[in-house]
C-alpha positions as CSV (number, residue, x, y, z in Angstrom):
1,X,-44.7,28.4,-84.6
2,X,-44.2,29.5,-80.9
3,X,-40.3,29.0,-81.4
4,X,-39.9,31.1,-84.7
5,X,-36.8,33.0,-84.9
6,X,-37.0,35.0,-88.1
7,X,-35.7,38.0,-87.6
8,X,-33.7,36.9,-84.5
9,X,-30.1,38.1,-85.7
10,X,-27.0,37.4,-83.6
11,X,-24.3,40.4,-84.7
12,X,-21.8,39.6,-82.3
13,X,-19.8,36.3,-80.2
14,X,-22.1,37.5,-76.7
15,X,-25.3,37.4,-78.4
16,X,-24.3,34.3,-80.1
17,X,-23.6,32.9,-76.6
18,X,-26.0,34.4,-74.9
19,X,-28.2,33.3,-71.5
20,X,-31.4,33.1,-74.2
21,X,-30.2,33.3,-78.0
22,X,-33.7,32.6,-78.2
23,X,-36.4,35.6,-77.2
24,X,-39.1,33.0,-76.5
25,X,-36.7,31.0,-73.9
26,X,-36.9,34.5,-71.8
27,X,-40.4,34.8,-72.1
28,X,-41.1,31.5,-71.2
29,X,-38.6,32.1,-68.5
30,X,-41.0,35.1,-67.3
31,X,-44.0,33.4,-67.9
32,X,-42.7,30.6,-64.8
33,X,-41.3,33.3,-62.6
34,X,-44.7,35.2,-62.7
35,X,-46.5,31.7,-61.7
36,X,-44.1,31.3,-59.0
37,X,-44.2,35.0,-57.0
38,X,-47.7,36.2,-58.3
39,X,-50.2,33.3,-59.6
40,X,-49.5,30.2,-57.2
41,X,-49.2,32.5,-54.3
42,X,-52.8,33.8,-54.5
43,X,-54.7,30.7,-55.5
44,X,-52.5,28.0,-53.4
45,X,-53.9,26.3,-50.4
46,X,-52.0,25.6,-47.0
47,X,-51.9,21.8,-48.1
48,X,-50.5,22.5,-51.7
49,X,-47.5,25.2,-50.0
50,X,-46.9,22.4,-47.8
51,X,-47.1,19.5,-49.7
52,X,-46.1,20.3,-52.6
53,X,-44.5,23.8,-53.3
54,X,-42.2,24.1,-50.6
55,X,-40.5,20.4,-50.6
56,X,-40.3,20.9,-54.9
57,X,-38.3,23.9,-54.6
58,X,-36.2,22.4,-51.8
59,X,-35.8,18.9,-53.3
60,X,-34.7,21.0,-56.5
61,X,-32.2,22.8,-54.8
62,X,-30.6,20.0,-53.4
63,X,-30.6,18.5,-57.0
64,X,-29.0,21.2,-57.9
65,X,-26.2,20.9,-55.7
66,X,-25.8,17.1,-56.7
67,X,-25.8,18.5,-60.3
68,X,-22.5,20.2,-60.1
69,X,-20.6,17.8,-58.4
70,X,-21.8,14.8,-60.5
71,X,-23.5,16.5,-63.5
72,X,-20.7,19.4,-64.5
73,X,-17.6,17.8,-63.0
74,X,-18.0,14.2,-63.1
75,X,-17.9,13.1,-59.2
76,X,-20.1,10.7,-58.0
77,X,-21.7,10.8,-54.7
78,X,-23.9,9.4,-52.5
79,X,-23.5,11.0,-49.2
80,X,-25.7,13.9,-50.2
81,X,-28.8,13.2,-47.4
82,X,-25.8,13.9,-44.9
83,X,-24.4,17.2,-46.7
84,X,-28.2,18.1,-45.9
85,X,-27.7,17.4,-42.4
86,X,-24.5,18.8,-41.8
87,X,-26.6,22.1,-43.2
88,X,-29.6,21.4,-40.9
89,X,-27.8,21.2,-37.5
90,X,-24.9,23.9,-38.4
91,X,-27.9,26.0,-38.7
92,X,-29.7,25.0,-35.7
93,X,-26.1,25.8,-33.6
94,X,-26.1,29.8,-34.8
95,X,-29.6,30.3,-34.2
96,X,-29.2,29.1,-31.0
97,X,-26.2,30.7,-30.1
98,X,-26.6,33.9,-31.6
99,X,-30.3,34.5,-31.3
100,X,-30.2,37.6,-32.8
101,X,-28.5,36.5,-36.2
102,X,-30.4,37.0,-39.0
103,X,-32.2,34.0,-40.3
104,X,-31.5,34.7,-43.5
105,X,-27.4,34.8,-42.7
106,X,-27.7,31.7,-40.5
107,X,-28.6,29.7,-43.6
108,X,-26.4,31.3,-45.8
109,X,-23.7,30.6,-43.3
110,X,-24.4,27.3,-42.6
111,X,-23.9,26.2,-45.9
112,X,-19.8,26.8,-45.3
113,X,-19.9,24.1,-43.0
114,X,-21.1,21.9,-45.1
115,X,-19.1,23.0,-47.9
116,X,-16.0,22.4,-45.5
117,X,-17.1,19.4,-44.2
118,X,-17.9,18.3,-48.5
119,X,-14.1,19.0,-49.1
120,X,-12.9,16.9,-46.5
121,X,-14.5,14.2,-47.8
122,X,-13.9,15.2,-51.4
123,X,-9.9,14.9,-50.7
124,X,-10.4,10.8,-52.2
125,X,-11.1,12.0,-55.2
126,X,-7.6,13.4,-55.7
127,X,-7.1,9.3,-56.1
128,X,-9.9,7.7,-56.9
129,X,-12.6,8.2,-59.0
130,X,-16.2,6.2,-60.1
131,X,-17.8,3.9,-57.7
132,X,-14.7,3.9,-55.5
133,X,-15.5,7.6,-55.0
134,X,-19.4,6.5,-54.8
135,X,-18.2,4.0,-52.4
136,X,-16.2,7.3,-50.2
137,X,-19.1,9.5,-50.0
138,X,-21.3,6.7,-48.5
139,X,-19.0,6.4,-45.5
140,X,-18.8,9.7,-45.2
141,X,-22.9,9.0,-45.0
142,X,-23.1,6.6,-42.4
143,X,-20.2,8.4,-40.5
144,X,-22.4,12.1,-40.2
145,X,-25.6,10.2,-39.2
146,X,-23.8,8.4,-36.8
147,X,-22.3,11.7,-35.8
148,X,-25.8,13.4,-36.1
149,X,-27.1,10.5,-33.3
150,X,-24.3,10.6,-30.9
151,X,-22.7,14.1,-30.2
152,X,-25.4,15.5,-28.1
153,X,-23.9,19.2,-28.6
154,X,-25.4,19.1,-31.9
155,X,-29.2,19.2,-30.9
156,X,-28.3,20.9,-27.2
157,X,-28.7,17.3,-25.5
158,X,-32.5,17.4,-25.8
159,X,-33.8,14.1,-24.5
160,X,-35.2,13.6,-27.8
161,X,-32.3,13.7,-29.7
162,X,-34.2,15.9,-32.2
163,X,-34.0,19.5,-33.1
164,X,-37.1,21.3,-32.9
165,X,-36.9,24.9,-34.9
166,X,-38.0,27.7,-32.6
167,X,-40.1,30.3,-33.9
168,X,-37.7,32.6,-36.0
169,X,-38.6,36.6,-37.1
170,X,-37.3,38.6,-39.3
171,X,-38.2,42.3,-40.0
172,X,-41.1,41.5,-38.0
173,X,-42.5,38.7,-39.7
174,X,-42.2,35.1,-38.4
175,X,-40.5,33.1,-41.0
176,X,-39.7,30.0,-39.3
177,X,-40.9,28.0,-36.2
178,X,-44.7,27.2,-35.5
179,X,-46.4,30.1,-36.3
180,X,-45.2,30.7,-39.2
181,X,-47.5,30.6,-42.2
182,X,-46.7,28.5,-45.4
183,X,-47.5,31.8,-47.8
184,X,-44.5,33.2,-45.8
185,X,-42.2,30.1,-45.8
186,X,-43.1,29.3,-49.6
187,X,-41.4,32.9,-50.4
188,X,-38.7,32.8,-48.3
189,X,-37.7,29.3,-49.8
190,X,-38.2,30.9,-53.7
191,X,-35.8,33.5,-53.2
192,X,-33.5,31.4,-52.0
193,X,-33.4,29.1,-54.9
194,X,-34.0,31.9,-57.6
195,X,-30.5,33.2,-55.7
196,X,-28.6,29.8,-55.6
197,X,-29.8,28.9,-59.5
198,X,-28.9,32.4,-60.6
199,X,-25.6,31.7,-59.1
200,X,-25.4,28.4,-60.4
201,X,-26.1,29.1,-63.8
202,X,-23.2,31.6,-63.9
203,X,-20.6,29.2,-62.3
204,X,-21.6,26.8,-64.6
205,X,-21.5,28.9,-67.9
206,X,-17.9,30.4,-66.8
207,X,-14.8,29.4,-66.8
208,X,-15.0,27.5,-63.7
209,X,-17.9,25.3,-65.4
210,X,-15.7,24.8,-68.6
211,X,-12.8,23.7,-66.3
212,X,-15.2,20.9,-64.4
213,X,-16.9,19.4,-68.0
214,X,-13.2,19.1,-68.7
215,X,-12.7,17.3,-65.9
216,X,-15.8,15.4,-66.4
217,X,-15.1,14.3,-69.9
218,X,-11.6,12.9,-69.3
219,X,-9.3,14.1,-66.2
220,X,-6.0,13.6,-67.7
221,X,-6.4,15.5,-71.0
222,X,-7.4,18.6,-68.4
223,X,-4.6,17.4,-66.6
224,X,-2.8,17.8,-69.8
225,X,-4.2,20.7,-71.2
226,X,-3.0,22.9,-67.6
227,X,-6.2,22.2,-65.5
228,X,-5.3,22.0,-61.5
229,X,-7.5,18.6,-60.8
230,X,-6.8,19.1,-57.5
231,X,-8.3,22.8,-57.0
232,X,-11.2,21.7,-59.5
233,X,-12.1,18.7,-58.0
234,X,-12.3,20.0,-54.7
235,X,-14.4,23.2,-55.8
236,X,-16.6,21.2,-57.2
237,X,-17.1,19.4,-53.7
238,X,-16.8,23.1,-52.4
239,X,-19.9,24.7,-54.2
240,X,-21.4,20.9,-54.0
241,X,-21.9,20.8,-50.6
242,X,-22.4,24.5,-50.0
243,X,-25.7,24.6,-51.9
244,X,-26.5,20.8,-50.7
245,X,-26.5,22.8,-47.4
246,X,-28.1,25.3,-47.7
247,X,-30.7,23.2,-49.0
248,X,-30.5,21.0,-45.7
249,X,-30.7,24.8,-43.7
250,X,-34.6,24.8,-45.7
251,X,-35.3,21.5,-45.6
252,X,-35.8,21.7,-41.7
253,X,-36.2,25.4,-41.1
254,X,-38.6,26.2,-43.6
255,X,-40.6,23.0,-44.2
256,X,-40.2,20.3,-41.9
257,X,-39.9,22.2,-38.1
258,X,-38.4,19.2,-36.5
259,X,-35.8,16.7,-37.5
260,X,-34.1,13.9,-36.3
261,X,-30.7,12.0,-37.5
262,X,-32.2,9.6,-39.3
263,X,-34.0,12.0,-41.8
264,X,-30.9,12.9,-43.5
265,X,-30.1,8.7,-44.1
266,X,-29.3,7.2,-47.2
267,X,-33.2,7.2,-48.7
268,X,-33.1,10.8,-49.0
269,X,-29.0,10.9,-50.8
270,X,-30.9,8.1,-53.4
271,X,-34.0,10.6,-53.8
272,X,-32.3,13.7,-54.3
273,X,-30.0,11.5,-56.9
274,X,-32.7,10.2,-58.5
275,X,-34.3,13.4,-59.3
276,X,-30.9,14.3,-60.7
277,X,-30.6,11.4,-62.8
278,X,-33.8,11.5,-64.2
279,X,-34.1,15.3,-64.6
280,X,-30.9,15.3,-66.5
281,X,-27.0,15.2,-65.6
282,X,-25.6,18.3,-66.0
283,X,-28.5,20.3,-66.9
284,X,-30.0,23.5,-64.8
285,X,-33.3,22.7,-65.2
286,X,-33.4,18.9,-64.8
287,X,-33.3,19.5,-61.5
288,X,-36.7,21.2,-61.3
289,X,-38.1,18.5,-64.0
290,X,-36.8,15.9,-62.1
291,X,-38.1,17.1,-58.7
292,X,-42.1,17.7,-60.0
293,X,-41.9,13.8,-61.7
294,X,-40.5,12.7,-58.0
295,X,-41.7,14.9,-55.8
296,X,-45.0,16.8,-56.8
297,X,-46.7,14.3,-59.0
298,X,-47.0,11.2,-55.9
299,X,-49.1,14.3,-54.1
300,X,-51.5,15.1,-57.2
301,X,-51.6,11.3,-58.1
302,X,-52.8,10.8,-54.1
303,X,-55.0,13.6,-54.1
304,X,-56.8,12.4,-57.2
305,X,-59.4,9.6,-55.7
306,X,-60.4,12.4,-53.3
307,X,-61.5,14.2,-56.5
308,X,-63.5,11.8,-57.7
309,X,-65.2,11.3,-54.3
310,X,-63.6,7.8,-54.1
311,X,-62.6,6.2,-50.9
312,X,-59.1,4.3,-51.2
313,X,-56.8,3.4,-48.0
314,X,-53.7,5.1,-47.7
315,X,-51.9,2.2,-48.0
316,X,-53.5,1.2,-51.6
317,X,-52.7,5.1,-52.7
318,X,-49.1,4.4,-51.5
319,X,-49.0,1.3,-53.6
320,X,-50.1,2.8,-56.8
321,X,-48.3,6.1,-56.2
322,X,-45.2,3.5,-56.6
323,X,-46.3,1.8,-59.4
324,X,-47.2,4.7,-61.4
325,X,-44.0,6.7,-60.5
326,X,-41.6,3.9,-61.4
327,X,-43.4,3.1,-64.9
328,X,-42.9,7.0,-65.4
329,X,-39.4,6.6,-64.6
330,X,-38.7,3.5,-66.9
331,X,-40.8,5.4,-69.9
332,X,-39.1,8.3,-69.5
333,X,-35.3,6.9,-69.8
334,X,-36.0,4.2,-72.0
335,X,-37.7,7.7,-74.9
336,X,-34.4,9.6,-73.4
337,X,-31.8,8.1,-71.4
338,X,-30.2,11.7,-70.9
339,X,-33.0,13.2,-68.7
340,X,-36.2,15.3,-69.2
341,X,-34.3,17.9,-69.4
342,X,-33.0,16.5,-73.3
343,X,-35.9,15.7,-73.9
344,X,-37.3,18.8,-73.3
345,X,-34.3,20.4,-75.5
346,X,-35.2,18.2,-78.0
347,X,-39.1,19.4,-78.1
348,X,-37.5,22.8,-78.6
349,X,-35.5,22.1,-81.5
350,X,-38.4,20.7,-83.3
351,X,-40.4,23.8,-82.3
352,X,-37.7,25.7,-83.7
353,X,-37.5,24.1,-87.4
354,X,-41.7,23.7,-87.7
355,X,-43.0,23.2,-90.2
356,X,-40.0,22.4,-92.1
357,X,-38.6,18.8,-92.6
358,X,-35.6,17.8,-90.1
């Protein structure tokens, strides 16, 4: 009934192939952006920017950037924590030395060095592939932590050996730092991702995204067929890594204000893979599913007792959070094994055809 399309004629190949062949898609599409820049914005406390906004859109972002490199083009990874990093501390470097750049450029440019340092340790994958690849990409995890630790020059030799983000303006508002406010931060962050999904989605849908399911589905039929593995594969790791860090650039700048080397470790590559995974391999908006199951619902589930006027120790809320999250997680693959994002494609196709038999 919501998803009828009678009347909905496609005329020509682009409308048949189209960003919404569907009109209600776009609306719906609408309906969330409004939510996002008009309706969460006015009703949203400091607690639920912080706690659960902000690291949503992040986590996403970073999913994202997992996305193409293991959802489009076939390349397992599990140094993405450190891709973050690399992000994090190449942005810390240019606002430090160039005070005066632009913090929206700093982050933008700091996701080259990761991107640089993501081809370097993409160049494996020219010979091998699967876990062996997996097994690559954790080195290179353990090797950029280390790295993070033990060059001082990274976080200016502060005793701490953490880097502390200073409070940042831009077109006199402060934006990052202390005194920044999480309205502020929470808007910065969105048009950032609206800009890096927008950009995604049209890699993706091009050429350059047909090229990598290619290479995904079987590498030496591309091979075959005249597709460069060596250029794809390494601008997957390319546009991989660049978003991965620019995703690291917010993760610090815009939400956490401080960070030390041992944020970016391998817990955070698993999380940011498992919102992948369970959001749905090489799907756009898996990533966003994936990140509210992982990341936003442990924060309602917690604040829930307090609700109620219950008094439950931390501890026992962590426990259940846990328990609750990983049943979700089992229930949800075991009804679709490809991801909420299929499953949500499949709710729409049954929208579609009601009330007819299918």
């Amino acid at each position: 009934m919501l998803y009828r399309t009678a009347g909905q004629f496609k005329t020509s190949y682009e409308a048949d192939h189209a960003l919404f062949p569907v009109r209600q898609d776009a609306f719906l599409l609408g309906f969330v952006l409004v939510l996002a820049f008009v309706v969460f914005p006015l009703f949203a406390s400091e607690f639920t920017f912080r706690a659960l906004l902000i690291p949503v859109l992040i986590y996403s972002l970073a999913a994202l950037g997992l996305n193409i490199l293991t959802g489009y083009a076939g390349q397992l990874s599990l140094g993405t924590g450190a891709f973050m990093g690399v992000g994090a501390y190449a942005c810390y470097k240019l606002v430090t030395i160039f005070p005066e750049l632009n913090i929206a450029l700093a982050i933008l440019f700091s996701g080259f060095f990761s991107a640089a340092i993501g081809v370097v340790f993409g160049l494996p994958s020219l010979r091998i592939k699967g876990f062996y690849l997996a097994i690559a990409t954790l080195a290179a995890q353990f090797f950029l932590v280390w790295l993070f630790q033990k060059w001082g020059w990274l976080y200016n030799y502060n005793a701490s050996g953490a880097i502390q983000v200073p409070n940042i303006e831009m077109f006199g508002i402060t934006v990052a730092g202390p005194l920044a406010s999480a309205a502020t931060q929470y808007y910065f962050v969105l048009c950032f991702v609206v800009l890096m999904t927008v950009f995604a989605i049209n890699l993706t849908r091009g050429r350059i995204g047909r090229m990598w399911k290619a290479v995904r589905d079987m590498d030496i039929a591309a091979e075959l067929v005249g597709i460069n593995l060596m250029k794809a594969k390494l601008l997957a790791f390319f546009v991989s890594s660049y978003i991965v860090g620019v995703a690291g650039a917010l993760f610090v700048f815009l939400w956490r204000g401080a960070a030390e080397a041992n944020l970016f470790d391998i817990p955070l590559s698993f999380r940011v893979l498992f919102i992948a995974i369970i959001g749905g391999l090489g799907s756009i908006l898996g990533n966003y599913l994936g990140a509210i199951l992982i990341v936003a619902l442990p924060v309602v589930i917690g604040a829930v007792p307090e609700l109620f006027g219950m008094s439950i120790s931390s501890a026992t809320v962590e426990h259940l959070n846990v328990m609750i999250i990983g049943a979700l997680i089992i229930a949800f693959l075991i009804v679709e094994p490809h991801g909420l994002a299929r499953l949500w494609a499949v709710i729409r196709e049954k929208l579609i055809l009601w009330p007819f038999p299918h």
